[in-house]
N, C-alpha and C positions, 0 to 999 in steps of 0.2 A: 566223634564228638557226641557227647550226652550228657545234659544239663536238667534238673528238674525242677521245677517253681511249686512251693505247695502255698497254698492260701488257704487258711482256717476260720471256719466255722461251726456256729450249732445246725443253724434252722434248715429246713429242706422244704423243698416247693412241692407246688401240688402236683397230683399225680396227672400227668397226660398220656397218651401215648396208645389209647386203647386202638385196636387193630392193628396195629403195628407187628412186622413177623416177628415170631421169638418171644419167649416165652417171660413173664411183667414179676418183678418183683417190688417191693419197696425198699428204699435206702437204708444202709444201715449207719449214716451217718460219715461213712467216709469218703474221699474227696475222690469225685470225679476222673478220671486216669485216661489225658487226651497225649497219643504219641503224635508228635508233628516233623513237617519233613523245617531242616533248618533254615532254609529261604524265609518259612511262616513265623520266624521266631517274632518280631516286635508285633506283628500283625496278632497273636495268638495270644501273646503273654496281655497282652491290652484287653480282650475281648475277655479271657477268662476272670479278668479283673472285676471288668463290667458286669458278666454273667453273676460272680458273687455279690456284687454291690446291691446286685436288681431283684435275687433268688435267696442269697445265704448260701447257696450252696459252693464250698471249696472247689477248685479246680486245682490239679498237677498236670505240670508238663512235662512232657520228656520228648528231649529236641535230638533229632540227627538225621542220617542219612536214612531216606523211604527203604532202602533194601533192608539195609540194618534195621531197621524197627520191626517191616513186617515178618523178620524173621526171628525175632524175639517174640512178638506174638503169637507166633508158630510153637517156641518152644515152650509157651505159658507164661509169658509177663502178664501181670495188671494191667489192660488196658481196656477201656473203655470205648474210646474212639481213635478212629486215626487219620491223621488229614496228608496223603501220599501226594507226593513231588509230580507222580506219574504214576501211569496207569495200568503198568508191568505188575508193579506192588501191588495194587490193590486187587488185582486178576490171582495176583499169586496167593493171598488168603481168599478169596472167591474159589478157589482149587481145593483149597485145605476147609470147605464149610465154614468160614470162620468171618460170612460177612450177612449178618441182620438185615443192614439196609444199605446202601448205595447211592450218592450221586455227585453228579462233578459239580465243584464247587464255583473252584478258581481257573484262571486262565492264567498264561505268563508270555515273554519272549525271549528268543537265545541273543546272545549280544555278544560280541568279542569287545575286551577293553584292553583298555595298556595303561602305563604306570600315569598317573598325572606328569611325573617329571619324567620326561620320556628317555629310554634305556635303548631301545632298539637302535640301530644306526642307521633305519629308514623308515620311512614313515607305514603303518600298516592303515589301512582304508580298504581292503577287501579280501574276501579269504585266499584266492591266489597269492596273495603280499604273504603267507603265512609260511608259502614253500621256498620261500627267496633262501641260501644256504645261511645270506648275514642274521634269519631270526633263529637263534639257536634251543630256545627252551619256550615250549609251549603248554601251560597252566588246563586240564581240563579235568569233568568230573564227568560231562556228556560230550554231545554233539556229532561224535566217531558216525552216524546216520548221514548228518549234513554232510561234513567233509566225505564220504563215500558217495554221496549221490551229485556234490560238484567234482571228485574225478579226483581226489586230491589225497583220501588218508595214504594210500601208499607211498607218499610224496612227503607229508609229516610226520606219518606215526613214530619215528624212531626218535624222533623232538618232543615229545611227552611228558610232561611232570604232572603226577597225579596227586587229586585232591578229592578223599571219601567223597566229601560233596561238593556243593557250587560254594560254600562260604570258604570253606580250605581251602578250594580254586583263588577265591580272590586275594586271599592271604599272601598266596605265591606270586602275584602282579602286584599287590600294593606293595611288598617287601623287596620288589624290583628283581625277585629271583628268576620272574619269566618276562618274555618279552610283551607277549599277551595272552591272554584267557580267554576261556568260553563260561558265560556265567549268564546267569537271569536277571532282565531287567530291574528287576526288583533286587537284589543284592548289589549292580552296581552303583542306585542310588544312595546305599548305604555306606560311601567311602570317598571318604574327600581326594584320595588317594591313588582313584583311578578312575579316569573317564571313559566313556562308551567310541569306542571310534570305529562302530557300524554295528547292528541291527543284520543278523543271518538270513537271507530272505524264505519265509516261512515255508515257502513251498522246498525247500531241499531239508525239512523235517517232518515228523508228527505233533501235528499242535501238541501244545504241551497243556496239559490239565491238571486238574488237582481234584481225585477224588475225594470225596470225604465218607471214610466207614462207619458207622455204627457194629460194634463187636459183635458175631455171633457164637454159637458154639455152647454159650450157657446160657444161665439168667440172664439178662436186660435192666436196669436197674429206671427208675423212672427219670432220675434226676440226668444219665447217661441218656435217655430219648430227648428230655428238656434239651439239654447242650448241644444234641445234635439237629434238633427244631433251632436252636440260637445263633446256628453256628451260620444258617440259612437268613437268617432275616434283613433286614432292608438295614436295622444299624450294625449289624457287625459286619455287611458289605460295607459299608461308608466306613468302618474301616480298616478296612483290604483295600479299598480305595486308594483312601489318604496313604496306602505301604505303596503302592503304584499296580495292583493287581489289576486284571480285569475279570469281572465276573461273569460265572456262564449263565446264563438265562435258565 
């Protein structure tokens, strides 16, 4: 999945950013280039909205799965920042020199849901429910961590329907093609379609984060430090809020 939002304008904000690593140039007028993992998409498309409203300055977005992007930006895409699902991604252009500045933004939690109109022929309330032979197709994009550390992938893996990411995960529960999903809380608030029917308990994963990059490898552009100062501040946390994020200190 890969969607981009451009928002236009003239004017460009003042220069900030001194000391900051990597080397400072000034904008050349083109719009800002934030890759986002797609859980962030209402969360991100609001804020770059804001950011123009408040700066002039345009934002693009380009939404999909964290693997997929950082390795676009491995091959040379425009991007300016990039705000990873997880923390594998963002290690993996940390590898490749290709990261300015660094730090975790967002928080999330893993969730199993099932269809609002419910499809399975028993009820699911815990991940053991997921090995019973009556759930026959199971929706995931993560989680293979958890289910191995409660004693169970060996037991489901072969019930697998894959989805690039957590919102093509949900796609497959809300269209009733699985029985249930592993998705982030934050995605399943976004579907009337399908309710949460338990919360993974955290300790049988890695918290799940969300770094936020700043590009390195070249220039810096000022207007790319501004967004990555914005992206931090107390009102674009309020709203990752209002999407149901939690924020890291």
């Amino acid at each position: 999945m890969r969607a981009s939002y451009l928002f236009l304008c003239c004017c460009l904000p003042p220069l900030i950013g001194c000391g900051a690593p990597g080397s400072s140039r000034q904008d050349s007028g083109r719009p800002v280039a934030l890759f986002a993992a797609a859980s962030t998409k209402e969360a991100v498309e609001r804020i770059a909205r804001d950011f123009e409203a408040q700066t002039g300055v345009p934002v693009e977005v380009t939404l999909g799965p964290s693997s997929g992007l950082a390795k676009q930006i491995e091959r040379g895409a425009r991007a300016d920042l990039f705000l990873s699902a997880d923390e594998a991604s963002a290690d993996y252009l940390a590898d490749k020199k290709l990261v300015a500045l660094r730090r975790d933004l967002l928080s999330n939690r893993l969730v199993v849901v099932v269809p609002t109109k419910e499809v399975a022929p028993m009820p699911i309330k815990e991940l053991a429910d997921l090995a019973d032979p009556r759930v026959e197709r199971i929706a995931m994009a993560e989680a293979k961590e958890a289910l191995r550390q409660a004693g169970l992938l060996g037991k489901v893996q072969s019930k697998f329907v894959g989805g690039v990411d957590v919102r093509a995960t949900l796609q497959y529960v809300a269209l009733g093609e699985a029985a249930a999903g592993f998705v982030y809380y934050t995605d399943a608030q976004g579907s009337s379609r399908v309710r949460v029917a338990f919360e993974v308990k955290p300790q049988l994963h890695a918290p799940i984060r969300y770094p936020l990059v700043l590009i390195g490898g070249r220039q810096v552009t000022d207007s790319a430090r501004s967004f990555y100062q914005y992206l931090a501040s107390g009102k674009a946390a309020q709203v990752f809020r209002d999407a149901h994020f939690g924020i890291v200190p």
